[in-house]
MARZA-459778 format. One record per residue: x negated, y, z of N, C-alpha, C in turn; residue in one letter. Coordinates in steps of 0.02 Angstrom, whole numbers, plus 32768, in hexadecimal, padded with zeros to 4 digits. Atoms other than C-alpha are relative to their C-alpha. Layout:
N
<site n_x="X" n_y="Y" n_z="Z" ca_x="X" ca_y="Y" ca_z="Z" c_x="X" c_y="Y" c_z="Z" type="A"/>
...
This chain:
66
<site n_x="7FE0" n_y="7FC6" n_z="801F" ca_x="D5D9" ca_y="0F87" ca_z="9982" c_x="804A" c_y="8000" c_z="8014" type="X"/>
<site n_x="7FC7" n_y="8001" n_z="7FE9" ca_x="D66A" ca_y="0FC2" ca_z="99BB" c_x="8033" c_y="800B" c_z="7FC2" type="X"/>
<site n_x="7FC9" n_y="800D" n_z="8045" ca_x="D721" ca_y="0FB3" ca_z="9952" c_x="8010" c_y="8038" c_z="7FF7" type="X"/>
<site n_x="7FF1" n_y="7FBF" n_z="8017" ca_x="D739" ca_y="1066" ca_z="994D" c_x="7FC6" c_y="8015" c_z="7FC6" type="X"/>
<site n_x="8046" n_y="800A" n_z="8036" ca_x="D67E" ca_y="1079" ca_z="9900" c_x="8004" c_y="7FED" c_z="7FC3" type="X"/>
<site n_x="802D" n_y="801B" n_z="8038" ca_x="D688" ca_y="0FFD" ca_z="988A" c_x="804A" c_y="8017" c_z="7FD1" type="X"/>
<site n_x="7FC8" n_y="7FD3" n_z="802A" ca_x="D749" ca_y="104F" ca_z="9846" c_x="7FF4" c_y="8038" c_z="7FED" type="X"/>
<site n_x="8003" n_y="7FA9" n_z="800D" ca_x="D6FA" ca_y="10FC" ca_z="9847" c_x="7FC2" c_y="7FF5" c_z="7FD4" type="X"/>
<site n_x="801E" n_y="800E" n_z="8030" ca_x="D675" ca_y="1099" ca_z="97DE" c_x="8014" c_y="8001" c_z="7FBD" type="X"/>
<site n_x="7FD4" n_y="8032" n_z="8036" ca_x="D6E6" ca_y="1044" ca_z="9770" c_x="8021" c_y="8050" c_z="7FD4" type="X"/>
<site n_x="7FE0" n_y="7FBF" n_z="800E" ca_x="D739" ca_y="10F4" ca_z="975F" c_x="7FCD" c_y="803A" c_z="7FC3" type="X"/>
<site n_x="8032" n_y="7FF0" n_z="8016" ca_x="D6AA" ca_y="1141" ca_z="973A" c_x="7FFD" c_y="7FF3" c_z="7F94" type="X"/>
<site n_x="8010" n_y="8028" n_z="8040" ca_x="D681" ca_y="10CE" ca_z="96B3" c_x="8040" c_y="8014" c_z="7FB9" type="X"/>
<site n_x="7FC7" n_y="8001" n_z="801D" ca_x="D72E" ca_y="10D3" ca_z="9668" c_x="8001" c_y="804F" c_z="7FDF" type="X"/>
<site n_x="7FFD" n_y="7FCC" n_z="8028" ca_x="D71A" ca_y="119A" ca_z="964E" c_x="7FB6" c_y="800B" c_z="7FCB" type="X"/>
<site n_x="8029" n_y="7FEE" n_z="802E" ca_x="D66E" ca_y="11A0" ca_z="960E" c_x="8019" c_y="7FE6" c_z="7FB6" type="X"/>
<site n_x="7FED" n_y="8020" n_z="805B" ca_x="D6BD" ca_y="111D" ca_z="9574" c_x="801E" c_y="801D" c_z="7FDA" type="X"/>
<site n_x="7FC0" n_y="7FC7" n_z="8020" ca_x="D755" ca_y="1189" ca_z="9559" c_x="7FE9" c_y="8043" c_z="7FEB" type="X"/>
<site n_x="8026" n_y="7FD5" n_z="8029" ca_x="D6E3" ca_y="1217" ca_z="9551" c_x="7FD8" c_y="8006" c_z="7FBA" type="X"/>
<site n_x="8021" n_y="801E" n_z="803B" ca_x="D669" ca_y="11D2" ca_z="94D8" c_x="8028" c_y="7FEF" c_z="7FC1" type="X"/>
<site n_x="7FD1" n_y="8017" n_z="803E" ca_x="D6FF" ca_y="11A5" ca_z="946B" c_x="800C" c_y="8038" c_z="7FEB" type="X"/>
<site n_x="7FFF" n_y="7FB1" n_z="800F" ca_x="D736" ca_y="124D" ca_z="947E" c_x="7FE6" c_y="8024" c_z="7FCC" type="X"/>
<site n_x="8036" n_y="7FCF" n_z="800F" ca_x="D6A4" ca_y="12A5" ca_z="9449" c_x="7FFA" c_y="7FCA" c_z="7FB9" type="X"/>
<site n_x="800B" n_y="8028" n_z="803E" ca_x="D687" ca_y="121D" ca_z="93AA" c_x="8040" c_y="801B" c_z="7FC7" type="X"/>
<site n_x="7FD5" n_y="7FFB" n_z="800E" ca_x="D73D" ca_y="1230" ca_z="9384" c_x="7FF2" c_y="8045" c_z="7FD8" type="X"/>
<site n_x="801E" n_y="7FA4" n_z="8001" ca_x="D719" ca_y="1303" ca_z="9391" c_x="7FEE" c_y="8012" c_z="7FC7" type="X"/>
<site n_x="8044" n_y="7FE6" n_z="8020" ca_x="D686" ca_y="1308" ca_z="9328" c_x="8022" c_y="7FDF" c_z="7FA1" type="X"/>
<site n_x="7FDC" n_y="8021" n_z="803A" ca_x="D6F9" ca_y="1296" ca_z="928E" c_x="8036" c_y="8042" c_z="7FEE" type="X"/>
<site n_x="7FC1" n_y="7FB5" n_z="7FF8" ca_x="D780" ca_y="1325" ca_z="92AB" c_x="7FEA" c_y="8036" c_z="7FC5" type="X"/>
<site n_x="8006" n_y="7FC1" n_z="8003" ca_x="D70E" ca_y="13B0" ca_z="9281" c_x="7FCA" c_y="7FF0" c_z="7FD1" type="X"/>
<site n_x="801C" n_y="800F" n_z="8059" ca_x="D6B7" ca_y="1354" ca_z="91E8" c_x="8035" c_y="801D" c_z="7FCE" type="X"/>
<site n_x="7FD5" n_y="7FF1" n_z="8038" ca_x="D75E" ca_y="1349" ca_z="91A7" c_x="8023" c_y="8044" c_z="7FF0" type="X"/>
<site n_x="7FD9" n_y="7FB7" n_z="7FEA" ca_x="D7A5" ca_y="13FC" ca_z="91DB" c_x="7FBF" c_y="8035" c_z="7FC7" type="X"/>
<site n_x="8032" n_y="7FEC" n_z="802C" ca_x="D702" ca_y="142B" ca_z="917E" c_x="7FFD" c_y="8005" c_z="7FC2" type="X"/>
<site n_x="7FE9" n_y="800E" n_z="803E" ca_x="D731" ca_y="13F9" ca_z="90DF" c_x="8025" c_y="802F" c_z="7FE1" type="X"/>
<site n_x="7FCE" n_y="7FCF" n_z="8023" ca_x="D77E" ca_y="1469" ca_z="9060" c_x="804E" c_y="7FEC" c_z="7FE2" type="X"/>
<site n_x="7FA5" n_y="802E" n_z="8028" ca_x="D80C" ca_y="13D7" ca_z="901C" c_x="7FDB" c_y="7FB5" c_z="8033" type="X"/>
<site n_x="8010" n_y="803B" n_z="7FF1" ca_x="D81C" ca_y="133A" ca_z="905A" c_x="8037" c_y="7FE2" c_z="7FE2" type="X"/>
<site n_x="7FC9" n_y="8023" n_z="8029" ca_x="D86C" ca_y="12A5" ca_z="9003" c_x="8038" c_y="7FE2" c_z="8032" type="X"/>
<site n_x="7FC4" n_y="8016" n_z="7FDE" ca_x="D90E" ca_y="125E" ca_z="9042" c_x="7FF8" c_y="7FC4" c_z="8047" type="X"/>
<site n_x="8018" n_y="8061" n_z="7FDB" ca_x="D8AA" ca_y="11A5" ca_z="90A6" c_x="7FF0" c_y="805C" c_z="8032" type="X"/>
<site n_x="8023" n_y="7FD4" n_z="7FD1" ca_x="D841" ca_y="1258" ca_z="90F1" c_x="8036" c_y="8021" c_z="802B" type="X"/>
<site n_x="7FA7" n_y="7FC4" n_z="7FE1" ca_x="D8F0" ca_y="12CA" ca_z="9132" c_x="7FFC" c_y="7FCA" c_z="8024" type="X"/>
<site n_x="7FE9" n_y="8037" n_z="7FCA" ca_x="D926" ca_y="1220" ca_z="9177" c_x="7FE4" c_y="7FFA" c_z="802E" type="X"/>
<site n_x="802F" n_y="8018" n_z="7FD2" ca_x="D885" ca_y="11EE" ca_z="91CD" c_x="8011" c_y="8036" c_z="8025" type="X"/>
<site n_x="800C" n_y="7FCD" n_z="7FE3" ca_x="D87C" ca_y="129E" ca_z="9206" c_x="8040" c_y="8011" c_z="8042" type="X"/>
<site n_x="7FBB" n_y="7FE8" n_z="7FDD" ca_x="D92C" ca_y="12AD" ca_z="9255" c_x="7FEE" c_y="7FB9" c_z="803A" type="X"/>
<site n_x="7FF4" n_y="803E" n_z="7FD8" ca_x="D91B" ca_y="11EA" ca_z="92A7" c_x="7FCF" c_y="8013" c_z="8031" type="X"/>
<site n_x="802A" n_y="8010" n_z="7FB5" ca_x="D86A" ca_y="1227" ca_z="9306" c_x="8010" c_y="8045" c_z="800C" type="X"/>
<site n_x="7FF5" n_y="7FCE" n_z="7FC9" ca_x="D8B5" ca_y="12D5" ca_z="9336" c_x="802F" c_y="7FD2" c_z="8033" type="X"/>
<site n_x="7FBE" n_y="802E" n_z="7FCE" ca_x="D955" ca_y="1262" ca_z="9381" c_x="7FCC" c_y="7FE2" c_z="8047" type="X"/>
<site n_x="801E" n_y="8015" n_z="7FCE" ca_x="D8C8" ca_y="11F5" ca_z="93D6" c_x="7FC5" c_y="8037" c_z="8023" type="X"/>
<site n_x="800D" n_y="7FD3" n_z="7FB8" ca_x="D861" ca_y="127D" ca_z="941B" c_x="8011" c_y="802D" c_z="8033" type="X"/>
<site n_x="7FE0" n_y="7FEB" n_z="7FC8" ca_x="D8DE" ca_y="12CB" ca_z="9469" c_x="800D" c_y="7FC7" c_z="8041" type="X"/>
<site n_x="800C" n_y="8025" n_z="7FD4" ca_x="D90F" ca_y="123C" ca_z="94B6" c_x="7FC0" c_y="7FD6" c_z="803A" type="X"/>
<site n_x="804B" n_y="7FFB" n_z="7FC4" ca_x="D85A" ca_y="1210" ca_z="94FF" c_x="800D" c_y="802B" c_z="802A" type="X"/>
<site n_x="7FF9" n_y="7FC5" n_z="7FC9" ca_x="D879" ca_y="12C1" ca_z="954C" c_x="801C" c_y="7FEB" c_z="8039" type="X"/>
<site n_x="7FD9" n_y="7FEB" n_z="7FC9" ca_x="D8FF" ca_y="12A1" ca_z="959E" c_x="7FF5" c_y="7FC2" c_z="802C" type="X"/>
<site n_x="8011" n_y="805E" n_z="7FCF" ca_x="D8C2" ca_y="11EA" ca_z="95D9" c_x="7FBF" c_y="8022" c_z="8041" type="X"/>
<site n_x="8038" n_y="7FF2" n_z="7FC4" ca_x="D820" ca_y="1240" ca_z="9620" c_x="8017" c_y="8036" c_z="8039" type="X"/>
<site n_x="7FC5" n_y="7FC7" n_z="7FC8" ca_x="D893" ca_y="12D8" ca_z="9679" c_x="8012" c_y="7FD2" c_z="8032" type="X"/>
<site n_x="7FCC" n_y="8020" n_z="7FCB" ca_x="D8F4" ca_y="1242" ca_z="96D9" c_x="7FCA" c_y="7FE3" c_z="8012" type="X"/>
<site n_x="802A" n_y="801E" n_z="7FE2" ca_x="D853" ca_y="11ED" ca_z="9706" c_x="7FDC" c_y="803B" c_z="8013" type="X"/>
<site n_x="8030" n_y="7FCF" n_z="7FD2" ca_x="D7F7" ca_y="1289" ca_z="9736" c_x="802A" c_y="8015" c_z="803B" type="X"/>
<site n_x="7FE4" n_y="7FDC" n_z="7FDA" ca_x="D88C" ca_y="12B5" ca_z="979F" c_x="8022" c_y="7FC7" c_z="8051" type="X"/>
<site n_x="7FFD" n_y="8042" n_z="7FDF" ca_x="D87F" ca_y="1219" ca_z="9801" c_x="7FBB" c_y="7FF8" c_z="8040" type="X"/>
């Protein structure tokens, strides 16, 4: 296997996880966005995994653009 191959593997690999987090992350989002109140631990959570799924975004943007 060649070393380009097994980086465009590795690569690979690296977005499907970030995706998958993504999409887990996502789907927590739009429980809580769902909600009519949420308690103060919920706002928090809610604000810490919008913060981190943006950032996923922008991690999988610089690896897709690679």
């Amino acid at each position: 296997m060649s070393k380009s191959s097994l980086s465009s593997e590795k690569l690979e690999f690296q977005v499907e996880r970030l995706t998958n987090k993504h999409q887990k992350i996502d789907a927590r989002v739009c429980e809580l966005d769902g909600r009519l109140s949420l308690t103060a631990d919920e706002e928090t959570e809610l604000q810490q995994l919008k913060k981190e799924k943006l950032a996923l975004k922008d991690e999988l943007a610089t690896l897709s653009s690679r």
